[in-house]
C-alpha positions in Angstrom: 93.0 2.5 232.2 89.9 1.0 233.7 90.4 -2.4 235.5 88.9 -5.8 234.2 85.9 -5.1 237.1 85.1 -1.6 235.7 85.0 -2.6 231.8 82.5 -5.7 233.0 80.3 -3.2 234.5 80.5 -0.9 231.2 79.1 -3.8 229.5 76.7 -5.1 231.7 75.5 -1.2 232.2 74.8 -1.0 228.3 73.2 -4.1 228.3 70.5 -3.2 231.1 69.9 -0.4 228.8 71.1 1.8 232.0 74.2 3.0 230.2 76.8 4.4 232.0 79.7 5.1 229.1 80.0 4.2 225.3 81.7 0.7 225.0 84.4 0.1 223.1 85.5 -3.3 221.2 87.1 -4.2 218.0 86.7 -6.2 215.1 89.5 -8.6 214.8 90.7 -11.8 213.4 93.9 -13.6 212.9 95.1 -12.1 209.9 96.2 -9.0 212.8 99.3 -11.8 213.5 100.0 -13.3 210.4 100.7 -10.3 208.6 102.3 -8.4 211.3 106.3 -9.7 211.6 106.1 -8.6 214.7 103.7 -11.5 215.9 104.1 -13.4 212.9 107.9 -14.1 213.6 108.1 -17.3 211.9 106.7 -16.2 208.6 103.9 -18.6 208.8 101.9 -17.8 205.2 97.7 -18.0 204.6 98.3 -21.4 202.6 100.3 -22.8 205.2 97.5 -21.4 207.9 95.0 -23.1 205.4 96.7 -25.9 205.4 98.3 -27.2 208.8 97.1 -27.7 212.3 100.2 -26.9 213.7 100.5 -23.7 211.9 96.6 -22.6 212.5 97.5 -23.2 216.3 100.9 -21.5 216.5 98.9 -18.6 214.8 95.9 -18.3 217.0 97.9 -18.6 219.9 99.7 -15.8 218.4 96.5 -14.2 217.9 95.1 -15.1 221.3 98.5 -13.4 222.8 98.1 -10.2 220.5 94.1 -9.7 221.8 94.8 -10.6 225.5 98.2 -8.8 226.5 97.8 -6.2 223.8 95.1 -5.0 222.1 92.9 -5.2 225.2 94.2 -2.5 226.9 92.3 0.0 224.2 89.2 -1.4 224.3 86.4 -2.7 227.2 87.6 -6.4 226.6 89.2 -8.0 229.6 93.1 -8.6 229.5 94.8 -11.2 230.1 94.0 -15.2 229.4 91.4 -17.0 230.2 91.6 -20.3 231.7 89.8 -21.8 227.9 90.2 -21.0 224.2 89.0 -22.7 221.6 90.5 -23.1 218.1 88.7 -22.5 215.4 88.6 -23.7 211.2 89.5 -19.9 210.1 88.3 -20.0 206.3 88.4 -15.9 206.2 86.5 -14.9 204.1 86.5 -17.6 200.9 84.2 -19.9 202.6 80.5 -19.3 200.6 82.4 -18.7 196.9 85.2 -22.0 197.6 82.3 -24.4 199.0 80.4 -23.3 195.3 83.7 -24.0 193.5 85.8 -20.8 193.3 89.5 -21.8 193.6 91.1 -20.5 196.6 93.9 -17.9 195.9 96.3 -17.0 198.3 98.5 -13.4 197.3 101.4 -13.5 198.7 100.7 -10.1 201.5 96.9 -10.1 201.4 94.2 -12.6 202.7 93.1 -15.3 200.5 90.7 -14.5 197.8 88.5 -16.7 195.4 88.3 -16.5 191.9 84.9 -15.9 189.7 84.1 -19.0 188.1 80.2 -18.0 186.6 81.9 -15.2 184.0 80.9 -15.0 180.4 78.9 -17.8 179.0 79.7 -19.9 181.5 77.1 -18.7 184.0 74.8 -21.3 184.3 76.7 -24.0 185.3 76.6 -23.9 188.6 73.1 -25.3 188.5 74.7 -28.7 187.6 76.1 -28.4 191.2 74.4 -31.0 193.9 73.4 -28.7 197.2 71.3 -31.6 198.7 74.5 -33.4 199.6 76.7 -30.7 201.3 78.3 -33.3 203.4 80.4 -34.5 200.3 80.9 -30.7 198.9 85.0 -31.4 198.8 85.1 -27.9 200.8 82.7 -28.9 203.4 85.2 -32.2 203.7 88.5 -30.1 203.7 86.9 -27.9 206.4 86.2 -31.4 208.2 89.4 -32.7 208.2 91.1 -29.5 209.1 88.4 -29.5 211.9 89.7 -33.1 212.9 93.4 -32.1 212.6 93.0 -29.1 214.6 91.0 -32.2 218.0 94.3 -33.8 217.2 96.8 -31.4 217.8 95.0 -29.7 220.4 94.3 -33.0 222.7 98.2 -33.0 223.7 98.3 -29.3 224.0 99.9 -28.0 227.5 100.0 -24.3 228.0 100.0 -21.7 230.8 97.5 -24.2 232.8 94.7 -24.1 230.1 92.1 -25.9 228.5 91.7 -26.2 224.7 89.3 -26.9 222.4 88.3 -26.8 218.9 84.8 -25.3 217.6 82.8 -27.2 215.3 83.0 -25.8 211.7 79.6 -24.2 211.4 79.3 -22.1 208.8 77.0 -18.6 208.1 76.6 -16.6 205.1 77.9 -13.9 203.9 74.9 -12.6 201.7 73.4 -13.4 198.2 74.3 -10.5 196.3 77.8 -10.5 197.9 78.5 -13.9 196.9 76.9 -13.7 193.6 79.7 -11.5 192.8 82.3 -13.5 194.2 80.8 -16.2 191.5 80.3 -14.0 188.2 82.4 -10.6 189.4 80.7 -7.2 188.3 78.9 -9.1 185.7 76.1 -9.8 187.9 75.2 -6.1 188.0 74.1 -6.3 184.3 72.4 -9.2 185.0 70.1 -7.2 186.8 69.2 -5.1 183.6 69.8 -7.8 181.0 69.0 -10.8 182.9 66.3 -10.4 185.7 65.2 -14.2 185.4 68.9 -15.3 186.1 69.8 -12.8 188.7 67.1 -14.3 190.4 67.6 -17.6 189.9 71.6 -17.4 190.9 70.7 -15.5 194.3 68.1 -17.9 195.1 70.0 -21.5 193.8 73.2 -20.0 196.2 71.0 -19.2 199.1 69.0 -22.6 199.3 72.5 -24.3 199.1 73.6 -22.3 202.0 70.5 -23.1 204.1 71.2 -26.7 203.4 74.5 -26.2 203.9 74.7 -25.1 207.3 71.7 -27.3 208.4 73.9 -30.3 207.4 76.9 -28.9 209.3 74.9 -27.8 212.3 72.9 -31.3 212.6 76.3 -33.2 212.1 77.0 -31.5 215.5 73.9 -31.9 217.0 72.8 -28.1 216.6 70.1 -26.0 215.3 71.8 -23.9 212.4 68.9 -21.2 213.5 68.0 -21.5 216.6 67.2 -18.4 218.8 64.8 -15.6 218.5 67.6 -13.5 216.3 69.0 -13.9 213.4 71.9 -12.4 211.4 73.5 -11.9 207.8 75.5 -9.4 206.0 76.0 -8.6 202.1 78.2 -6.0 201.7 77.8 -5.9 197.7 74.3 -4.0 198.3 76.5 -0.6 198.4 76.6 -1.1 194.9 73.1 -1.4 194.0 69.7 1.8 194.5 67.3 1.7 197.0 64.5 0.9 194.5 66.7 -2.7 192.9 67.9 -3.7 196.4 64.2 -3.6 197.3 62.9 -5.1 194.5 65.9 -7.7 193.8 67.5 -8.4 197.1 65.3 -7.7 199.9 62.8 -10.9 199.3 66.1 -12.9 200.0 67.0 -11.0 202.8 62.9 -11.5 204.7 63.5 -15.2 203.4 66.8 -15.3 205.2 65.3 -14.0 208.7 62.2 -16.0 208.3 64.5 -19.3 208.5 64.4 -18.1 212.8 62.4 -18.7 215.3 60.8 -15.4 215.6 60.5 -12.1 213.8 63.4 -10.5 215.6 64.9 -8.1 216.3 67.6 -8.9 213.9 71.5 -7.7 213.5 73.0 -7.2 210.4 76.9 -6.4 209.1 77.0 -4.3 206.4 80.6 -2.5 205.4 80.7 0.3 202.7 78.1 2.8 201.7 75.3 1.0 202.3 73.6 3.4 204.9 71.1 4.4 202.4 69.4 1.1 202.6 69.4 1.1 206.8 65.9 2.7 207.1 64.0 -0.6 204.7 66.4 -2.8 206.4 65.1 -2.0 209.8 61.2 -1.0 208.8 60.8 -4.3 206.6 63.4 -6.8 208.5 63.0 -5.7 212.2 66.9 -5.2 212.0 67.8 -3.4 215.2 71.4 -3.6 215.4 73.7 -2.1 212.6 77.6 -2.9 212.3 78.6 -0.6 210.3 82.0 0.0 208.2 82.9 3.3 206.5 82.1 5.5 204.7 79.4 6.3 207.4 77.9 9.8 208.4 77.0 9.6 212.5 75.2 11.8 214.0 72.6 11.3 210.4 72.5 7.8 210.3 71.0 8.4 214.3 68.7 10.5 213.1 67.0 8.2 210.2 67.4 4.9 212.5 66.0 6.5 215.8 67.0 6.0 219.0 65.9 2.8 220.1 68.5 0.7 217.1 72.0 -0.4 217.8 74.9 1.1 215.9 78.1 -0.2 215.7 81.1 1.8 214.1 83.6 4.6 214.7 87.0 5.4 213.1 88.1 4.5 209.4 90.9 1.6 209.5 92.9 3.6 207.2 93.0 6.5 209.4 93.6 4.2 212.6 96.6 2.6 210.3 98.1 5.9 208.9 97.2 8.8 210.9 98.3 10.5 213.9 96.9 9.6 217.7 95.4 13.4 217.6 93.7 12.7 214.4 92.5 9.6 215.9 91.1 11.7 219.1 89.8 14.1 216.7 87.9 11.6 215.0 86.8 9.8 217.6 85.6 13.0 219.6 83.9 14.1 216.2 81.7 11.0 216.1 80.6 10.7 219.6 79.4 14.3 219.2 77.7 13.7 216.2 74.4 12.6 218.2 75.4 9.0 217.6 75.2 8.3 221.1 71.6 9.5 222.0 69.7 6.7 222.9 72.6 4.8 224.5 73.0 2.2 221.8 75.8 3.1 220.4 78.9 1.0 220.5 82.5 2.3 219.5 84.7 -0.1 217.4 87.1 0.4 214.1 85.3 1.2 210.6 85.7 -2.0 209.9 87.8 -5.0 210.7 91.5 -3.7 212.2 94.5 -4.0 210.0 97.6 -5.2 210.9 99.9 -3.2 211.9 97.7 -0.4 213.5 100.3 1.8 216.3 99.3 1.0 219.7 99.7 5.0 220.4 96.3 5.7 217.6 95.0 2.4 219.4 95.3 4.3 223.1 94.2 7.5 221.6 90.9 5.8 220.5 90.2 4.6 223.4 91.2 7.7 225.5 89.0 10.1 223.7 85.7 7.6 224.5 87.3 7.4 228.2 87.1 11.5 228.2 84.2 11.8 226.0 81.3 9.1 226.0 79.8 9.2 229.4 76.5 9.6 229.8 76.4 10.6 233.7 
């Protein structure tokens, strides 16, 4: 396996646009431990996670174990610890539908979820909400607190001669559409025949409390919410929508969205499911230039439509990575990096998208050893 040394110059290489293999990372968050006996041996629960700092450190210690002395040995990311690690607030992926007032629900095996609170004739009432205060949103506050708890327990933290810290709670988005269905569930896709005027209005109401929202947060820290030349966003709920309503309905929010930085780009963007349709206006009318990409997603094509200058991220589905064999994992693998994906030399190899728990170390090894054997450019 390639040393710490060689893996830094892999990076570096790829980022001087010089090359010399396709990297190879993962997309990873605690949930890897808590949901995994193995590293979760205490049986620590997502409420529990949620709602102690003693448990959200015992996990992302956990977590910072599982990356560091396992899971980096299949990828380009150094092993072992570094002398720092900050903690973190981890609100998943609840964090835009709980802070407009979906109730957190936590299932037992699964990652938390929210519930849609904008169904049926109650749709409108969310506009009764006050987004010019989002100091005193009672999520924001939670976050706060657990963001306080977090300084506490960490200030008396002694560990393997390292420092600890805790990351403010900033907050980004996870897209209009995407969170206009958390809110009102598939009922928002009728809206767009039935109600244009309140699809609108809903997309636009949640992404102005957003913008507010993480202004307030950022300036509470002393911090630009959107500074840089670059911007980001996702909103995976576009794979359900045609290239003609995602340009008329969602794409204004989207140039609103990147406008809010400092420059015109180029932009990244995360976008899981089969939304490559929708890559080409992305990157024509947004100046994206960097795609992470989840599955289903078709190589060696999506290469050809983006050209070679754009950034893609993405490689093997997670259910294959979870379930199959290590040669099926090579196969893959191999098939992708000889799908012309990597002409240009901005490709970058990760899971397709977000690893499970659980995933055999042997489909993790055979992963990496395919792009080892088979993504070199020289």
């Amino acid at each position: 396996m390639p040393s710490n040394e060689e893996k830094q110059r892999i990076w570096q290489a790829y980022k001087d646009r010089k090359p010399l293999r396709v990297p190879v990372t993962y997309g990873v968050n605690p949930r890897v431990v808590l949901l995994d006996p193995k590293w979760n041996t205490r049986g620590i629960t997502f409420q529990e996670y949620f709602a102690g700092a003693e448990a959200a450190i015992e996990v992302q210690l956990a977590f910072l174990e599982y990356t560091s002395s396992h899971l980096n040995h299949y990828c380009d990311n150094p092993l072992g610890r570094g002398k720092e690690y900050a903690f973190h607030v981890d609100v998943q992926n609840v964090y835009d539908a709980a802070y407009f007032g979906s109730p957190i629900q936590f299932r037992g095996d699964q990652v938390p979820d929210t519930i849609p609170i904008l169904r049926g004739d109650d749709r409108s009432r969310i506009f009764e909400m006050d987004i010019d205060h989002p100091l005193d949103n009672p999520f924001v506050r939670e976050c706060l607190k657990r963001y306080e708890d977090l300084k506490a327990a960490a200030a008396s933290l002694r560990r393997h001669s390292m420092t600890f810290s805790v990351r403010e709670p900033l907050m980004g988005f996870d897209g209009p559409l995407t969170i206009a269905t958390c809110l009102r569930g598939s009922e928002i896709f009728l809206d767009i025949h039935e109600d244009r005027e309140y699809f609108r209005k809903l997309l636009g109401f949640i992404q102005k409390g957003v913008i507010i929202r993480n202004r307030a947060l950022a300036e509470l820290f002393g911090k630009n919410a959107f500074e840089g030349p670059s911007g980001c966003a996702a909103d995976d709920s576009i794979q359900l929508i045609s290239n003609d309503t995602y340009k008329e309905m969602v794409l204004p929010f989207h140039r609103e969205w990147y406008a809010l930085w400092s420059k015109a780009g180029p932009h990244s963007i995360h976008l899981c499911g089969d939304t490559t349709r929708h890559f080409p206006v992305i990157r024509e009318e947004l100046n994206v230039m960097s795609f992470d990409t989840g599955f289903p997603v078709k190589h060696g094509p999506l290469r050809k439509a983006l050209g070679r200058d754009v950034e893609i991220l993405g490689g093997p589905e997670v259910f294959l990575l979870l379930n199959g064999t290590p040669q099926e994992v090579y196969d893959r693998t191999r098939g992708i990096l000889q799908s012309g994906v990597m002409e240009g030399g901005r490709f970058i190899l990760r899971e397709g998208n977000n690893l499970p728990p659980g995933v055999p170390a042997a489909n993790l090894a055979a992963m990496y050893r395919c792009c080892l054997e088979h993504a070199n450019y020289a």
